[in-house]
SETINU-925659 format. One record per residue (C-alpha): x, y, z; residue number from 0; residue in one letter. Coordinates in pm, 1 decimal. Example, Ala and Ser with C-alpha at 12.3 -4.5 7.8 and 13.67 -1.06 7.14 Angstrom:
2
{pt {1230.0 -450.0 780.0} 0 a},
{pt {1367.0 -106.0 714.0} 1 s},
//
This chain:
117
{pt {11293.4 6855.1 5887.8} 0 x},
{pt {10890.4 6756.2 5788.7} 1 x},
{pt {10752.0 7030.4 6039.0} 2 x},
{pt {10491.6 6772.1 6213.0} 3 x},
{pt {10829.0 6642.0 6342.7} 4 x},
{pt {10982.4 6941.3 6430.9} 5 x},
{pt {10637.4 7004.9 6586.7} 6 x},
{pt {10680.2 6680.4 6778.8} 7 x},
{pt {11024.6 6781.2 6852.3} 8 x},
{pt {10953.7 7121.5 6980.4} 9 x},
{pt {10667.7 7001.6 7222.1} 10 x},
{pt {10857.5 6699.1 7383.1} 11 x},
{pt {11173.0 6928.9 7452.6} 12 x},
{pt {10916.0 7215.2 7609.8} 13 x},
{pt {10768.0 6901.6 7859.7} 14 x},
{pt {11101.9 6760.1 7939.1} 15 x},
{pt {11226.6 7097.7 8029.4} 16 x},
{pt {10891.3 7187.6 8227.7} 17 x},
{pt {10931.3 6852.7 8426.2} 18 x},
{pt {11247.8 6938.1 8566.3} 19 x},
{pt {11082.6 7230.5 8728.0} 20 x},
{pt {10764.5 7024.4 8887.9} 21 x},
{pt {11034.3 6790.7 9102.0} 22 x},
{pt {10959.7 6889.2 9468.6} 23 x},
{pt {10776.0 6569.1 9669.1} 24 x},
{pt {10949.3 6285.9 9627.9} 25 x},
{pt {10608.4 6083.4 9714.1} 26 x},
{pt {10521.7 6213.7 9415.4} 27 x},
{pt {10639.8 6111.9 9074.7} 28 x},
{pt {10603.0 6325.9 8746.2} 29 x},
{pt {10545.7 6178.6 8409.5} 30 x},
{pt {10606.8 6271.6 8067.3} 31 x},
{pt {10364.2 6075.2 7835.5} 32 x},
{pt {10465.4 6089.9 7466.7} 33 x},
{pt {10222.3 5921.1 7217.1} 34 x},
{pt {10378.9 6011.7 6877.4} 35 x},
{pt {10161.8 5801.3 6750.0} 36 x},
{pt {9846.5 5966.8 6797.6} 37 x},
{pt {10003.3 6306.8 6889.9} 38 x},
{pt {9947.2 6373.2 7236.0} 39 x},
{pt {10169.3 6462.3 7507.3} 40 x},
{pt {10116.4 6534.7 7919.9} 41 x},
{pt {10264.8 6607.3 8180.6} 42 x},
{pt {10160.1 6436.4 8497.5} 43 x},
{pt {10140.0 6420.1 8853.0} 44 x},
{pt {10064.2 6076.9 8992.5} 45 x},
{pt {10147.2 5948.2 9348.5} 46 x},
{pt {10053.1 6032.1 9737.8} 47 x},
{pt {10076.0 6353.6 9948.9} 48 x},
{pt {10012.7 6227.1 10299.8} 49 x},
{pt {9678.8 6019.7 10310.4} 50 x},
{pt {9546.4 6180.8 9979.4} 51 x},
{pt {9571.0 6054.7 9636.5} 52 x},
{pt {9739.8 6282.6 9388.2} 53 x},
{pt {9674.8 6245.6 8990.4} 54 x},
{pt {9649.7 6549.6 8804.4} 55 x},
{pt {9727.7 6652.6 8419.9} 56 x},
{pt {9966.8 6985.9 8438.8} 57 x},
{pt {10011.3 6998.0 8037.0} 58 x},
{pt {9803.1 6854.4 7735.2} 59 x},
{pt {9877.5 6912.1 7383.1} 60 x},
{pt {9789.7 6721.8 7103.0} 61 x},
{pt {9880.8 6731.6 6741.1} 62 x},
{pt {9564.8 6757.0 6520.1} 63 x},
{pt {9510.7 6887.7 6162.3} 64 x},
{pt {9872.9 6948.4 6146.0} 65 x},
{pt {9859.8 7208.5 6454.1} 66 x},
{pt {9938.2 7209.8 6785.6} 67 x},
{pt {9674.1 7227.7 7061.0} 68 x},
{pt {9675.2 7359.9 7379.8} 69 x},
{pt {9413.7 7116.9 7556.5} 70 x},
{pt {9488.9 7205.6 7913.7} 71 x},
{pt {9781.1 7429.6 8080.6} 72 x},
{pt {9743.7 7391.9 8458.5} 73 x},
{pt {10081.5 7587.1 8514.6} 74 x},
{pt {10220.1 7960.5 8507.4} 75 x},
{pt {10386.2 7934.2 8177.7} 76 x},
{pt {10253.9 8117.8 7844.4} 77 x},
{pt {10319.6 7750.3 7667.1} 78 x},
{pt {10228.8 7919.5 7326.7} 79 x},
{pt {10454.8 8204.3 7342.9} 80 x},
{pt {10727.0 7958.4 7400.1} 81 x},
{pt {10669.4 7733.7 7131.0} 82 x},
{pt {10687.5 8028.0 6936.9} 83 x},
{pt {11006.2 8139.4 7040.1} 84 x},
{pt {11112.0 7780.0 6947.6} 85 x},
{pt {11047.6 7857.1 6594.6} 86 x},
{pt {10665.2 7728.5 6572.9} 87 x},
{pt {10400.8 7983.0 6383.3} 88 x},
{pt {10131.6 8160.9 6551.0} 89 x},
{pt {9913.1 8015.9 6333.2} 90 x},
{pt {9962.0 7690.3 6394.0} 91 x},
{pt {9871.6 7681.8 6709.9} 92 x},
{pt {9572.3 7667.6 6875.8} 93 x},
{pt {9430.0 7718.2 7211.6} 94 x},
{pt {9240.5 7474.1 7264.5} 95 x},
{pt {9157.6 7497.4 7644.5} 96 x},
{pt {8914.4 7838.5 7487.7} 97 x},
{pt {8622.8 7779.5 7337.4} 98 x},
{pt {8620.4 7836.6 6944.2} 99 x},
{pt {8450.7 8151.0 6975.5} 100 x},
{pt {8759.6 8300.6 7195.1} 101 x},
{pt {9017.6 8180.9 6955.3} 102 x},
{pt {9016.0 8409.4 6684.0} 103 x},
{pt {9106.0 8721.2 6935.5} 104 x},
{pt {9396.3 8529.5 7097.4} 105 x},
{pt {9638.8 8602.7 6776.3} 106 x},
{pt {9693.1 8235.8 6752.2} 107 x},
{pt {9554.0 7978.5 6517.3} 108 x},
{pt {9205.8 7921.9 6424.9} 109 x},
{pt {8997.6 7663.6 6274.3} 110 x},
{pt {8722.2 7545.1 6140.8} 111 x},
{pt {8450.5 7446.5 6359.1} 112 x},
{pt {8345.8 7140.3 6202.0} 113 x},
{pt {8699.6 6997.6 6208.6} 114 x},
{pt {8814.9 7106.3 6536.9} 115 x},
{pt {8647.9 6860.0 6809.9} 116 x},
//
């Protein structure tokens, strides 16, 4: 398999797991959004919780320059360990929610500055 799919493949089975977890308010609905197109992928929140609008972004991760980026992880779990465990390399990922200077201590991917926005 080309490994941008099994990329893509890896990071749609990780949200579809996670959103089985997030199911408590039924007031509440929680959405997957999968844009192979462009590479990105959230999990959402969107709905009501008594008299209060509720729309928040749990997960982000793109696809960009061939690795996967950790744009925002509002949750408890280590979402880079377990795309590693699902065969992905350290390398190619990157935490993205740090800024660049961070990344190069986090024993995950790293790239260069100019191409990273």
């Amino acid at each position: 398999m080309e490994r941008l799919e099994f990329y893509r493949e890896c990071i749609c089975k990780f949200l579809t797991a996670e959103i089985f977890k997030e199911q408590e308010n039924p007031d509440i609905e929680n959405q997957l959004i999968f844009d192979k197109e462009r590479d990105r992928y959230l999990l959402l929140d969107v709905g009501w919780q008594d008299h209060e609008r509720i729309y928040a972004c749990f997960i982000h991760l793109d696809i960009k320059i061939g690795k996967i980026w950790i744009q925002r992880n509002m949750t408890e779990v280590d979402i880079a360990e377990e795309l590693v465990n699902m065969g992905v390399p350290k390398e190619d990922i990157i935490i993205g929610l740090l800024p660049p200077y961070q990344r190069p201590y986090t024993g995950y991917g790293t790239t260069d500055l100019a191409t990273s926005a």
